[in-house]
C-alpha positions as CSV (number, residue, x, y, z in Angstrom):
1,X,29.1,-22.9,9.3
2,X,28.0,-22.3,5.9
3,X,26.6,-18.9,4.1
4,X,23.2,-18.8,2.7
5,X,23.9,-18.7,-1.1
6,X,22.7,-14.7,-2.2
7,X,19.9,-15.3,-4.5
8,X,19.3,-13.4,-8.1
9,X,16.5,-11.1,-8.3
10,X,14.4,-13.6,-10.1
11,X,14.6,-15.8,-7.6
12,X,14.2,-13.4,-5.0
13,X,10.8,-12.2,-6.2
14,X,10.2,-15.6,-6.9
15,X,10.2,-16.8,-3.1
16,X,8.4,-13.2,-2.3
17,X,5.6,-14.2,-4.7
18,X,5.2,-17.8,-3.1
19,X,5.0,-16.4,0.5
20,X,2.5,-13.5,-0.5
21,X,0.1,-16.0,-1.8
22,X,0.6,-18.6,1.1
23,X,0.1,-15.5,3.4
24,X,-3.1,-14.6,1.7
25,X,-4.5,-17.6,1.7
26,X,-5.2,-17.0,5.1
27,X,-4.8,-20.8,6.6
28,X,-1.2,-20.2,8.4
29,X,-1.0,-20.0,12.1
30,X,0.3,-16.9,13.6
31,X,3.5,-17.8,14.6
32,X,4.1,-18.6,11.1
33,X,2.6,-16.3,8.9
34,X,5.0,-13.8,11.3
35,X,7.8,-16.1,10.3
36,X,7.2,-15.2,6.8
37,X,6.1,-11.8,7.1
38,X,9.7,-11.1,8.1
39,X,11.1,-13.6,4.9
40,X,8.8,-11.6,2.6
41,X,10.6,-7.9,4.4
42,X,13.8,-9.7,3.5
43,X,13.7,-10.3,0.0
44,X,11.7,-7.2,-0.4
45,X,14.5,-5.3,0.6
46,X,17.1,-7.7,-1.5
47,X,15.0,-7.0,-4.8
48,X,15.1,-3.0,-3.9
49,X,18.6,-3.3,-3.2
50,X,19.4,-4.9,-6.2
51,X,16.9,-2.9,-8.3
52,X,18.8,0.4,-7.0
53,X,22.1,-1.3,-8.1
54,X,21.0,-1.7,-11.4
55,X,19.4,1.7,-11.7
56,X,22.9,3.2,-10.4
57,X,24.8,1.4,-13.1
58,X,22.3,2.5,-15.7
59,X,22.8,5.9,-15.0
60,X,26.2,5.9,-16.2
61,X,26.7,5.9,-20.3
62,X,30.0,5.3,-22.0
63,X,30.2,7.4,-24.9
64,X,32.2,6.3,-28.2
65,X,34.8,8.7,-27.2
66,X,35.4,6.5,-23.8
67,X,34.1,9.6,-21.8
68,X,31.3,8.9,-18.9
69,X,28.5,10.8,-18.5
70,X,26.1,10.6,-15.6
71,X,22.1,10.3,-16.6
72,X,19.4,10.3,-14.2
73,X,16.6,7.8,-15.5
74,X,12.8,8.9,-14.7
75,X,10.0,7.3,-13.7
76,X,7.2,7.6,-15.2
């Protein structure tokens, strides 16, 4: 049995830009434009989950004096 290798975020969104466009092309037959609906939901949630990773570890700044302090980033 082997395990799918866990792609980066780049290529991730990569994959979700391909099968955005190849789903609004329109030309793919149900069954498979379902197929890769769900693939698209997948990496969707891989690139959020990741993005919120990233965002958590952001949060944190190491001062010169070794101390952490906690920062909430905003959106703008």
């Amino acid at each position: 049995m082997s395990k799918k290798k866990e792609l980066s975020f780049e290529e991730a969104m990569e994959k979700l830009e391909e099968v955005v466009e190849k789903l609004e092309q329109g030309d793919v037959p149900l069954e498979e434009a379902i197929s890769m609906f769900q693939e698209g939901m997948t990496l969707s949630k891989q690139c959020h989950d990741k993005l919120k990773s990233v965002e958590s570890s952001m949060d944190r700044i190491l001062h010169a004096d070794g101390k952490v302090e906690l920062t909430t980033f905003q959106e703008e």
